[in-house]
C-alpha positions in Angstrom: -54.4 96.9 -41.0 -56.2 94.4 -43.4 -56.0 91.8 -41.0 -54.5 89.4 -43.2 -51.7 86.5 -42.0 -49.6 84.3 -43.1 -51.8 81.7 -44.8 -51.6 78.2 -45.4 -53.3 76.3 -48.3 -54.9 72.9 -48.8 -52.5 71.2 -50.9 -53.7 69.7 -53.6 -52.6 66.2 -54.4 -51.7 64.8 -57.9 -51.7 61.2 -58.4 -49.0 60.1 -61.6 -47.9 57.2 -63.4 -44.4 58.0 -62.3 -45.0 58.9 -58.7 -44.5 57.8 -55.3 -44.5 58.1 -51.5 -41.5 60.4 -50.8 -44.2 63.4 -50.4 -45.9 61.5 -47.3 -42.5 59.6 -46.0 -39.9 62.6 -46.2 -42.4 66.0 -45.9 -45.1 64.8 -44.0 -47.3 64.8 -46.8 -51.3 63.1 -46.0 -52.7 62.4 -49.6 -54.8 59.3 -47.8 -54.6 56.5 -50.3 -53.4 57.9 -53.6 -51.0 54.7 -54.9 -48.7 56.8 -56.6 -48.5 60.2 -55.2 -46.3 62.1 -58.2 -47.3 66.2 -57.1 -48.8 68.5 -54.3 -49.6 71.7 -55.5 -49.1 73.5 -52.5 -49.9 77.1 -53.9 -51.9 77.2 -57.1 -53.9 80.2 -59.1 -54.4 77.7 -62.1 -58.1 78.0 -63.2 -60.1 74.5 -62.3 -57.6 73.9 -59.3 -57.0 77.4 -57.5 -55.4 76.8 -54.0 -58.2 76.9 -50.5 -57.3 78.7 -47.7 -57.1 76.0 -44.5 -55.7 78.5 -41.4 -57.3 81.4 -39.9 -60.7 83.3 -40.3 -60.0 83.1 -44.3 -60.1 79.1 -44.2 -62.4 78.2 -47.2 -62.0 81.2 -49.4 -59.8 80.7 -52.2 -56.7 82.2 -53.9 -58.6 84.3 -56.3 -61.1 85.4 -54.2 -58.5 86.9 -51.7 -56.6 88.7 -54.6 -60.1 90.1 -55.9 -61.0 91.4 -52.4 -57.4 92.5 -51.2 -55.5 92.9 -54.4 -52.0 95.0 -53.4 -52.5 94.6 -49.9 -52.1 90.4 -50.4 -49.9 90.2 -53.7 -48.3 93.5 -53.8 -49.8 96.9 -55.7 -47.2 96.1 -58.8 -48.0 92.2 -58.7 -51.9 93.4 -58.5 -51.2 95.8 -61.5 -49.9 93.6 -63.9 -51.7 90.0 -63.0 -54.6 91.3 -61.8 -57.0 88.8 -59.9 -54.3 85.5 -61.1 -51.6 84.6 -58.6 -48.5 84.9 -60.7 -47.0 81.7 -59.1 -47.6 78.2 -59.3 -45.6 76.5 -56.2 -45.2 72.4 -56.0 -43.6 69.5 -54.5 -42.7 66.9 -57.3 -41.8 63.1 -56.4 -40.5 61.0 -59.6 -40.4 57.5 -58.7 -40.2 56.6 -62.6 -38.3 59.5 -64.9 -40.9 61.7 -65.9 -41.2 62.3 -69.7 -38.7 64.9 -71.9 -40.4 68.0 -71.8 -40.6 71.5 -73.2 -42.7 74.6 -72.2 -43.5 77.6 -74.4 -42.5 81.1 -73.3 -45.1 83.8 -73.0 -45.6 85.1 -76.3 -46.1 81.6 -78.3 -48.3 80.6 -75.5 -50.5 83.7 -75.6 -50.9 83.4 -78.7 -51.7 79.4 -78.8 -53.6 79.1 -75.3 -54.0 82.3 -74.3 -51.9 82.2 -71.0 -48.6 82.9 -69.6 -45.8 80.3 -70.6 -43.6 79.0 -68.3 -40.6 79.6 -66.9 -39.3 77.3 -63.5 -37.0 76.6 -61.9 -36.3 73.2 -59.8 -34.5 72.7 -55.8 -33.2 69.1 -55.8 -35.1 68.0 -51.9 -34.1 64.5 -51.6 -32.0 62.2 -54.7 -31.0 58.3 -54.8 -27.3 58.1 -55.2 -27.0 58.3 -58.9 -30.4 60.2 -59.6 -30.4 62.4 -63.2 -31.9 65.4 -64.3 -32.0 66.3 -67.8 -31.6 69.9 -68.7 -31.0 71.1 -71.8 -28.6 69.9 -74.7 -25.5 67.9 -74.4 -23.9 69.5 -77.7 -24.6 72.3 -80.6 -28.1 70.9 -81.5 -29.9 72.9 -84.8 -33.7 72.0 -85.7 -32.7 69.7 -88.4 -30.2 68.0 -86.4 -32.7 67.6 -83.2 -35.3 65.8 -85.9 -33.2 64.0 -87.6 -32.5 62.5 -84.1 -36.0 62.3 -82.8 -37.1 60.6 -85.9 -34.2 57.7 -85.4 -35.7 57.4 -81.9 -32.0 58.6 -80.6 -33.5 61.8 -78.9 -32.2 61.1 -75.4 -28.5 60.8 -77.1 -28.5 64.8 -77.4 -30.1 65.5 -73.9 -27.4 66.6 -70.9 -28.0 64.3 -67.8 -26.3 65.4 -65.0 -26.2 63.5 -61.5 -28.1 65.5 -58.4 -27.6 65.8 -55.0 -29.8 67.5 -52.4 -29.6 70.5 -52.3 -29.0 70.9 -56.5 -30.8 73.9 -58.3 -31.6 74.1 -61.8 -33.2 77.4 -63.4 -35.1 76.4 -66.3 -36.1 79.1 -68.9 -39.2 78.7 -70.9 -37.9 77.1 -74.2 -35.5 74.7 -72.7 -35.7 71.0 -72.9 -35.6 69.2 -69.4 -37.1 66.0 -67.1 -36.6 64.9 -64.2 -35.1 61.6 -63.7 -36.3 58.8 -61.6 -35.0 58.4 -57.4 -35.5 63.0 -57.4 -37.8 65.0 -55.6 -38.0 68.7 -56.2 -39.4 72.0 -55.2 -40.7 73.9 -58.2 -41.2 77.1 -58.3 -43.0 78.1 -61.8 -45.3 80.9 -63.6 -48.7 80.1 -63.2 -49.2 78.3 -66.6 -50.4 74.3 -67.1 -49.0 74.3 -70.9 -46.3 71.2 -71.3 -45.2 69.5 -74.8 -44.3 66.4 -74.4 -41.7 65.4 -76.5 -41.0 61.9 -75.8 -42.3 59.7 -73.0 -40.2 56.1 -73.0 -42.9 54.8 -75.1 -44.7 54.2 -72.0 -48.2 52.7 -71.8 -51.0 53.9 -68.9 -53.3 51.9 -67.4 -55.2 51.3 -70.4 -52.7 50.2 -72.5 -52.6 53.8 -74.6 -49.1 55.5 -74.9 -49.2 59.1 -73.4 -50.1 61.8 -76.1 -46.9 63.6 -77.8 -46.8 67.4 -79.1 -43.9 66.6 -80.9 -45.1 70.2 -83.7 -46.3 72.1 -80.8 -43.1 71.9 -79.0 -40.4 72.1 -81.9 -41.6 75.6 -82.6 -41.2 76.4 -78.4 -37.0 74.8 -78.1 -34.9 77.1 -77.8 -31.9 75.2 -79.6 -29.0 76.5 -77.5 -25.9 74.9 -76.0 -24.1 75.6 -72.6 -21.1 74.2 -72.1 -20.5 72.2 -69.1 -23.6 72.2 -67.0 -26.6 73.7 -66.9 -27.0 73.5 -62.7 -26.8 77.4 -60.5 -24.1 78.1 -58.5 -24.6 79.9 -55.2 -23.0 81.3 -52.1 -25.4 79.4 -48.8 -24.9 82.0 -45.9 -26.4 80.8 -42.3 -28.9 83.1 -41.0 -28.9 85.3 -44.3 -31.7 84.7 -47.4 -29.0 83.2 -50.2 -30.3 83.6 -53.5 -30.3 80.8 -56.0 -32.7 82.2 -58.4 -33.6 85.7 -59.9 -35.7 86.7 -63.2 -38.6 88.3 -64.5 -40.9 86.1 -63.2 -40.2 85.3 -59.8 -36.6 85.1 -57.2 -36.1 82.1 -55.0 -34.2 82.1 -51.4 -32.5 79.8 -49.7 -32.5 80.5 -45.9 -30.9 78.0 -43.4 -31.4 79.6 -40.2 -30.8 78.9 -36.4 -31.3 82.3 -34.6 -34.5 84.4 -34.6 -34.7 86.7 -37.8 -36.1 90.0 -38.0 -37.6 90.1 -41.5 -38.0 93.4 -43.3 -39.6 94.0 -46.3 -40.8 97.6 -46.2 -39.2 98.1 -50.1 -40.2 95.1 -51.8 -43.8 95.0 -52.6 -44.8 91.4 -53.2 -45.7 88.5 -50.8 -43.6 86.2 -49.8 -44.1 82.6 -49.7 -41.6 79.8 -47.4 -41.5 76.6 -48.5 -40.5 74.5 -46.1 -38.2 71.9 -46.3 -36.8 70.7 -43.3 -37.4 71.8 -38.7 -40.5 74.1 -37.5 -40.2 77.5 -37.3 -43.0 80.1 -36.2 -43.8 83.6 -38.4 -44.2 85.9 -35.3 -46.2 89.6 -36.9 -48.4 92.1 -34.7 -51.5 90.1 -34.6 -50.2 86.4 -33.4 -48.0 83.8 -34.9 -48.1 81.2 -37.6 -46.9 77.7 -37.2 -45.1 76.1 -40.1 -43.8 72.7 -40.0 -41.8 70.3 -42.2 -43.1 70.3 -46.2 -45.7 73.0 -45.2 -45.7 76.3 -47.5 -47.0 79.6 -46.4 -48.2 83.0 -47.9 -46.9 86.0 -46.2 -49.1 89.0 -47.6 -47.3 92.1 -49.3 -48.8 94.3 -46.3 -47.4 92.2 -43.7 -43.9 94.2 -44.3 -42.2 93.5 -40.4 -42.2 90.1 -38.9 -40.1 87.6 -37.1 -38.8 83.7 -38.1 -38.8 82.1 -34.8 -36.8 78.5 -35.0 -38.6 75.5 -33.4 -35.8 73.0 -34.1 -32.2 73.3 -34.3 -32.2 74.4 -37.4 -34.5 75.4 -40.5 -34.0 75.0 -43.8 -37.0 77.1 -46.2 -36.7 78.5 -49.6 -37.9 82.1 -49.7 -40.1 83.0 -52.8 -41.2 86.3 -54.0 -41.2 88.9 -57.3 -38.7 91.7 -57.5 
């Protein structure tokens, strides 16, 4: 054995013009006195703001330096093989108290070769909504390049976006390339490639404290749309099982869980080679593994390590609700 456990990180706290204080009043969240708490970055590998261990003999090492010292026994030996000394995923809690601006991220080959980094593919689990909350993802109609500009230019933009209404409990899986924001009255889990690159493409004309408009990458981010049309709605459908991991998400890049459970689970992941990481959105559970336990409460996110194949989910409250991360 390693001796590595389940670790928790020192979330890292984002203060945003469009933020809140859902993050402290609905997961428990203690960002002391930001005003307008819009993002905790619970698990990060992005360069300048890579995640700190806070539980165990670990506590004050950081992501990195865990992957560099126990590579496929922490991430997983095909994880290790292919990102190397990065952590793949970038995991978050996002509270819009204002709707956050129309964005667009580039997929990995147009970012390589403009940043030199991954792009970003995400995906987003609707946490808490105000009756009548929106999301936008993607377009509302057959939408070409000339058609989207013409638009944009007329200041009509938002005319072409689909907004659809969200509930707890809501997923949207959103492919590098697709045009999305998150409206005002929704907090989300996102689950996302490791990558900081967003185009903005229009922002409400809003003004930040100094009186400046946010910066727009209205070039940068019309060569990284993917101008595509679904019909209907762009949300996933899923079958919820109690006591079973239910998937909502599953693609290159990462697959997302939901498990609602109210028994004791016996966890095996002897095939999969990756770690696992709960996010944990509602009661207390315990991991239980050889050496000891891990106690995870409400809005805390933990790092099971690929080596740590066998353990148990131990309920603490009636029921738990946790999404279930990992790469196939």
């Amino acid at each position: 054995m390693s001796g590595l456990y389940p670790l928790k990180f020192t979330p890292v706290f984002h203060d945003k013009i469009w933020g809140g204080n859902r993050l402290k009043t609905k997961l428990n969240k203690d960002y002391g006195n930001l005003p307008n708490c819009g993002e905790s970055w619970e698990i990060s590998g992005v360069e300048g703001r890579i995640s700190v261990v806070e539980n165990g003999f670990l506590a004050g090492n950081n992501l990195q330096e865990l992957v560099e010292i126990y590579m496929g026994d922490l991430v997983g030996d095909k994880v290790y093989k292919k990102f190397g000394i990065e952590f793949p995923l970038l995991i978050k809690f996002i509270d819009a108290n204002q709707d956050l601006s129309v964005q667009v991220h580039p997929n990995d080959e147009l970012s390589k070769k403009r940043h030199n980094a991954y792009g970003k593919t995400e995906m987003w689990y609707v946490v808490d909504a105000e009756k009548g909350a929106l999301i936008n993802s993607g377009f509302n109609q057959e939408v070409t390049r000339e058609k989207y500009l013409e638009y944009f230019e007329q200041g009509k933009l938002s005319d072409l976006l689909l907004y659809e209404e969200v509930a707890p409990g809501d997923v949207f899986f959103i492919p590098a390339g697709r045009v999305h924001a998150i409206g005002k009255g929704v907090m989300v889990a996102e689950i996302q490639q490791t990558s900081d690159v967003t185009y903005r493409i229009y922002d409400y004309n809003r003004k930040d404290e100094n009186g400046n408009e946010r910066e727009l990458h209205t070039d940068l981010a019309l060569d990284a749309i993917q101008f595509n049309y679904h019909q209907d709605t762009y949300k996933s459908t899923c079958e919820k099982e109690i006591n079973k991991s239910s998937e909502l998400v599953s693609c290159d890049y990462f697959t997302t869980n939901l498990l609602e459970f109210d028994k004791e689970l016996d966890k095996d992941f002897y095939q999969l080679d990756s770690f696992i990481i709960y996010m944990n959105l509602n009661g207390e559970f315990e991991i239980e593994f050889e050496e000891g336990t891990v106690h995870v409460g409400k809005g805390e996110t933990v790092l099971v390590p690929a080596n740590l194949e066998l353990y148990k989910l131990k309920p603490l409250t009636s029921t738990v609700n946790t999404l279930e991360v990992y790469i196939k």
